[in-house]
N, C-alpha and C positions, 0 to 999 in steps of 0.2 A: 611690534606685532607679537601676538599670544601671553602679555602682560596681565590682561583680563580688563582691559579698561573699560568696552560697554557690560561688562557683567559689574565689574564696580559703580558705573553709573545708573544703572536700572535699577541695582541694590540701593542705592542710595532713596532712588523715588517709590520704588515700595516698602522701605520702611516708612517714609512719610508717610504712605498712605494707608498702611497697614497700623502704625505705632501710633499715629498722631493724627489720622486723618484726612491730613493736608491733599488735596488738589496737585497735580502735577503732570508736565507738560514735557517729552521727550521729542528733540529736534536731532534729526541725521542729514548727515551729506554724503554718507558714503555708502554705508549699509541698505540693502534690502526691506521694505516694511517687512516683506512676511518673513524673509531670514532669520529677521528677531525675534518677531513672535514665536517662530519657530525654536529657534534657540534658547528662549528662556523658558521656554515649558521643561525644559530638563529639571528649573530648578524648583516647579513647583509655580512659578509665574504666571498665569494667565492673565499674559496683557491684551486680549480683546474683552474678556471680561471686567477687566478694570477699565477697557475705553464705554463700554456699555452701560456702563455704574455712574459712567461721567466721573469717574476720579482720575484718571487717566487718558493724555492727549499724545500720539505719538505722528508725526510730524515728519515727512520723507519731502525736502529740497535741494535742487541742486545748489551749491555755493552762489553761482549768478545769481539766483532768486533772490537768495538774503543779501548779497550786495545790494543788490537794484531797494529792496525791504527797508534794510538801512539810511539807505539814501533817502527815501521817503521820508524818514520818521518812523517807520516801525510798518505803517500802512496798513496791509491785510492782517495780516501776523499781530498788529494790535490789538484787531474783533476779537481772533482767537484768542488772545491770551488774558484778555480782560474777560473774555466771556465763562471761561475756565476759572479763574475768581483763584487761581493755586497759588501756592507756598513754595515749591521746588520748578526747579527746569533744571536741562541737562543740553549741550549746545556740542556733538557728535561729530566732528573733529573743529576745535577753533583754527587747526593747521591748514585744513582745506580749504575757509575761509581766506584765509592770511594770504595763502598761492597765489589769488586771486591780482593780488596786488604789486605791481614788479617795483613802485617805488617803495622807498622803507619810510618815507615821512607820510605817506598817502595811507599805507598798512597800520602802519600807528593809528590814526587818525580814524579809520575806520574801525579797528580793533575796538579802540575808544568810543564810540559811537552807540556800538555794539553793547559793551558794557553799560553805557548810559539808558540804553534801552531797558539793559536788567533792572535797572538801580529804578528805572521809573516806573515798571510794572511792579515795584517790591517782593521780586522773588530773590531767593536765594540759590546759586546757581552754579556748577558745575561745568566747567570745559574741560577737553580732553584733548592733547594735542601730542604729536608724537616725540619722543625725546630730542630726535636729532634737531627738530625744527624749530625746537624751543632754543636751541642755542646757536645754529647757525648766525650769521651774522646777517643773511636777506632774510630769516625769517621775522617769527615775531620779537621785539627787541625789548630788550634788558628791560626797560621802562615800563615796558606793560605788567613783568612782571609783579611791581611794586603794588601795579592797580588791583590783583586778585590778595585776599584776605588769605586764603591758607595756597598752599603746595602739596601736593600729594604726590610722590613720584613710584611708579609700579615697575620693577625690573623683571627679566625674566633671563635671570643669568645663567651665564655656564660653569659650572667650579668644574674640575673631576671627570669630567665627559659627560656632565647631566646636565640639566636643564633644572632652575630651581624659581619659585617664583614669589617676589619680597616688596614689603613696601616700606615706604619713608618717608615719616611726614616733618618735609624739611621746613615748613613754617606754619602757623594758626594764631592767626592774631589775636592776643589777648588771651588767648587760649596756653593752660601747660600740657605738653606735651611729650610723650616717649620720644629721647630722641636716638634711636636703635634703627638699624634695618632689621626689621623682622619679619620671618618667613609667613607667609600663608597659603594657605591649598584651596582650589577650588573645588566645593564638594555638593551636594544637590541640595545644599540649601545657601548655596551662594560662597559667598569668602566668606572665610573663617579664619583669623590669625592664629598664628601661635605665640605666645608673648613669652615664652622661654626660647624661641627659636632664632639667633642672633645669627646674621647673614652677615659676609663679607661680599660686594662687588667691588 
């Protein structure tokens, strides 16, 4: 918590849409629609204006739903996201999803499902899931991890009595990459790293 993880994923989809264009499709399980909209006007965001523009789809289910989605085939959730014709999605905790599931080969399996579903709509796509969950042993498992292309991991450590907030991009496939933790602030035009700022957690 307080990592900046949906302010890093929304970053991610308005640069699409801002830089390059692209179409893009924002899915929550846990957040509030208007919370965020609310939230990200701090940085200058106006995502109803961007749902308005039709460049932007933002998308409030509870984890059953997309269970029950998945198990279809994709089902409703396919209209939408073919209809949308985009480039980017963002899937707003894959951890909540995962909960869902008490067996660990059934979570897998649905994890993967999931993924298939990205891989067949050709978007490029983003989950967010919370640290601890990622490595528990009943959450999501080792294997999955292999299936996601990069890792981004966002801390929000304590040194000193403060609070500091650092990111690490511990994989990108095919991609070279910094391999540093380095600090960055969240400031009203989103994250912004610091590439002289070397973190220790």
């Amino acid at each position: 918590a307080g990592t900046g993880k949906s302010t890093f994923a929304i970053q991610f989809l308005v640069n699409g849409i801002i830089g390059f264009n692209e179409n893009c499709v924002y899915i929550t399980f846990e957040e509030e629609r208007n919370q965020i909209i609310s939230n990200m006007l701090q940085f200058g965001w106006d995502l109803e204006e961007l749902e308005k523009s039709g460049k932007f789809v933002l998308l409030q289910y509870a984890p059953e739903m997309v269970k029950e989605l998945v198990a279809e085939g994709g089902g409703v959730l396919d209209e939408t996201i073919e209809k949308v014709k985009g480039k980017r999605i963002v899937i707003d905790s894959i951890s909540s999803f995962s909960l869902l599931y008490q067996n660990e080969y059934e979570r897998k399996q649905a994890c993967l499902k999931l993924f298939e579903l990205i891989r067949r709509w050709g978007y490029t796509a983003v989950f967010t899931a919370e640290d601890e969950l990622v490595h528990m042993e009943n959450a999501i498992s080792t294997e999955l991890e292999f299936e996601a292309d990069s890792m981004v991991f966002l801390y929000n450590a304590k040194t000193k009595g403060k609070r500091k907030r650092a990111i690490e991009v511990v994989k990108m496939r095919g991609t070279k990459h910094v391999r540093k933790v380095l600090g960055f602030d969240i400031t009203e035009k989103g994250i912004v790293i610091n590439p002289n700022d070397v973190v220790e957690v």
